[in-house]
C-alpha positions as a Markdown table, in Angstrom:
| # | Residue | x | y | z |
|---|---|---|---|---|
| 1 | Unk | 78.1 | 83.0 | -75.1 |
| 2 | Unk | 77.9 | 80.0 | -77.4 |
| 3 | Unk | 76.1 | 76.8 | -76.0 |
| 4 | Unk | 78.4 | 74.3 | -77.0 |
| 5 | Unk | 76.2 | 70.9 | -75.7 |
| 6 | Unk | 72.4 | 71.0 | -74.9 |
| 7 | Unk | 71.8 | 69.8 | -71.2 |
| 8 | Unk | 68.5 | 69.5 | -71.7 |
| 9 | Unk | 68.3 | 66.2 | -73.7 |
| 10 | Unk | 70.3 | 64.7 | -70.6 |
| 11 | Unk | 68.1 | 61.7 | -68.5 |
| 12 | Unk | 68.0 | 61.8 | -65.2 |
| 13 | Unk | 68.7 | 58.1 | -64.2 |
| 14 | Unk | 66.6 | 58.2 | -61.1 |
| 15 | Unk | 63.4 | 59.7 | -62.9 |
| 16 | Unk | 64.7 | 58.5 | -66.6 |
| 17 | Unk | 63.1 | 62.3 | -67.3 |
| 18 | Unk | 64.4 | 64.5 | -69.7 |
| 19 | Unk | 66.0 | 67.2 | -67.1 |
| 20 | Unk | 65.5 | 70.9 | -68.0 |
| 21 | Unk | 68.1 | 73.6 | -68.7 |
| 22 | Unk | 68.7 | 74.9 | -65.3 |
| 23 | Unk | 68.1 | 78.7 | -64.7 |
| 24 | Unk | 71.3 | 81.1 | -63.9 |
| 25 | Unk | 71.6 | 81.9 | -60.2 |
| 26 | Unk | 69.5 | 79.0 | -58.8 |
| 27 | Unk | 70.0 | 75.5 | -56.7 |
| 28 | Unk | 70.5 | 72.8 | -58.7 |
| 29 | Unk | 67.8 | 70.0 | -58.1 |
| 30 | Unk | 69.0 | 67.1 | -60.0 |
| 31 | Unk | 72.1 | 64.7 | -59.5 |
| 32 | Unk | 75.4 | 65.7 | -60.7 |
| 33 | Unk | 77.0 | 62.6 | -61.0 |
| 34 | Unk | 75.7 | 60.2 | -64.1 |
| 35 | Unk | 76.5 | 56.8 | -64.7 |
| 36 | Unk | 76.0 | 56.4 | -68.3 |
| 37 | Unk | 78.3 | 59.1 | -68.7 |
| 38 | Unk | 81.5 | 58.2 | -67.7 |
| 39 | Unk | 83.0 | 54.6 | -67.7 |
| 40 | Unk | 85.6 | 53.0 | -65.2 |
| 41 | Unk | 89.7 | 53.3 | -66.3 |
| 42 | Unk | 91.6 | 50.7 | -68.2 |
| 43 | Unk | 92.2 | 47.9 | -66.0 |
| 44 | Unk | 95.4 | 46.1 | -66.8 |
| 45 | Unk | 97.8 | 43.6 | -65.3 |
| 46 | Unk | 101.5 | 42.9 | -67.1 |
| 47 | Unk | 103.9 | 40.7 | -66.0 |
| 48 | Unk | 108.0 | 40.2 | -66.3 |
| 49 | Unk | 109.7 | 37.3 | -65.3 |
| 50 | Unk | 113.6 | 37.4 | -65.7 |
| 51 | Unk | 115.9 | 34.7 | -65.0 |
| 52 | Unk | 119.5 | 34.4 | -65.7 |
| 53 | Unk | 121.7 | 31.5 | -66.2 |
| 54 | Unk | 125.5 | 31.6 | -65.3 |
| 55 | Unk | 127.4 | 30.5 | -68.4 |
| 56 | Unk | 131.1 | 31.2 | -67.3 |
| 57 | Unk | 132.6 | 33.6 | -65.2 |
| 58 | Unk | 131.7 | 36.5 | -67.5 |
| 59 | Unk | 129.3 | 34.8 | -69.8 |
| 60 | Unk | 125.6 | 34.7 | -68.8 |
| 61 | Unk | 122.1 | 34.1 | -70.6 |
| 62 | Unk | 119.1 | 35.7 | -69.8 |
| 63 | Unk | 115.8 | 34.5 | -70.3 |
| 64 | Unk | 112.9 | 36.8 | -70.4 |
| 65 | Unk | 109.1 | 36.1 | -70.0 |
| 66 | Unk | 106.6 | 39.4 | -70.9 |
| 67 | Unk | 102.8 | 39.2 | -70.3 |
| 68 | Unk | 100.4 | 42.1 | -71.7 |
| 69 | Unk | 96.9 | 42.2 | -70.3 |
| 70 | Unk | 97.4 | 38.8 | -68.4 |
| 71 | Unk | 93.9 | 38.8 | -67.4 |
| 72 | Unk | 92.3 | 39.6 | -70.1 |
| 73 | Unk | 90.1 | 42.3 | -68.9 |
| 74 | Unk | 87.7 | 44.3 | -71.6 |
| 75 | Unk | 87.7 | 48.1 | -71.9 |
| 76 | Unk | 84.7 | 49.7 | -73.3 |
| 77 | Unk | 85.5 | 53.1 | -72.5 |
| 78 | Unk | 86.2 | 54.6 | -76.0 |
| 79 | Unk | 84.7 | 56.6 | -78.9 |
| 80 | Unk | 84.5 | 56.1 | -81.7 |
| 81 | Unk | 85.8 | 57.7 | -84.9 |
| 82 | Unk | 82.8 | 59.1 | -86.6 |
| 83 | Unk | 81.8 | 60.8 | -83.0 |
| 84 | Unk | 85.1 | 62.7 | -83.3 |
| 85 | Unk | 83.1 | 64.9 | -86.0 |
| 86 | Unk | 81.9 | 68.0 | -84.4 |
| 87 | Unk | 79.0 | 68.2 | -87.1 |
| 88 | Unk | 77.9 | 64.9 | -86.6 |
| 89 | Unk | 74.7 | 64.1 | -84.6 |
| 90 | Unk | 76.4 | 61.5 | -82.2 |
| 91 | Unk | 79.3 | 64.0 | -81.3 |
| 92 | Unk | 80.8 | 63.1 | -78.0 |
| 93 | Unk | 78.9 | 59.9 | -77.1 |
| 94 | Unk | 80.5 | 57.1 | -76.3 |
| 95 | Unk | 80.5 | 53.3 | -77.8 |
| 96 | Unk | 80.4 | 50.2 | -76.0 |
| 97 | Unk | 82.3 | 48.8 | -78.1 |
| 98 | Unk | 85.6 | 46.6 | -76.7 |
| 99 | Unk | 88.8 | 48.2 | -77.9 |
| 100 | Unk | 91.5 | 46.7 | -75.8 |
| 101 | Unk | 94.5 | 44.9 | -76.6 |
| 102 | Unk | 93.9 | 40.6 | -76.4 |
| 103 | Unk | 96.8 | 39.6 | -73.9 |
| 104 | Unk | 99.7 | 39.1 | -75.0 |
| 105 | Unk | 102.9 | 37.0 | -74.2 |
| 106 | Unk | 106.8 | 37.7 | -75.6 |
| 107 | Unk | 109.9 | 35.2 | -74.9 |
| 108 | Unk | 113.4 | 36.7 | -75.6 |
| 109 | Unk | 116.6 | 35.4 | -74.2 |
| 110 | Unk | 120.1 | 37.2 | -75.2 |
| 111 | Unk | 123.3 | 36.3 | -74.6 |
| 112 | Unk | 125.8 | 38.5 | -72.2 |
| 113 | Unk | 129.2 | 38.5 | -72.2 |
């Protein structure tokens, strides 16, 4: 069986030890949850506001309002290219680097008839 990752280079955040392959068959001593692994989901709020205006009796316009990302919030849950690379030496790890969208705002009105 091929050995894809070495688990052995992992750090055990409560000890910050190097934590050993564990052995087949046997009770795992360390914690299987790891902070520095794992990052929280993309955290967005959008917002529509519509609003029409009676023209005539089958005439209207419609004005639109469109927020991306309102709040602003950062996302640094991504990888980057180069770590894509199964070869490379940094393969799988992750970058704190932001790469979300700034917010965003779009006005449109049309005309229905």
């Amino acid at each position: 069986m091929f050995q894809w990752f070495d688990t052995s280079l992992w750090k055990d955040p409560a000890t910050n030890r190097f934590v050993p392959a564990q052995a087949p068959f046997t009770l795992r001593n360390f914690a299987t949850r790891f902070p520095d692994v794992r990052f929280s989901d993309l955290k967005n709020l959008n917002l529509s506001i519509f609003k029409d205006f009676p023209i005539r009796e089958r005439m209207r316009f419609n004005l639109r309002l469109e927020g991306y990302n309102v709040t602003n919030t950062p996302w640094f849950s991504t990888t980057a290219a180069a770590n894509l690379n199964v070869t490379s030496p940094t393969f799988g790890q992750l970058s704190l680097s932001s790469n979300n969208a700034s917010r965003t705002y779009s006005l449109a009105g049309r005309l229905i008839w």
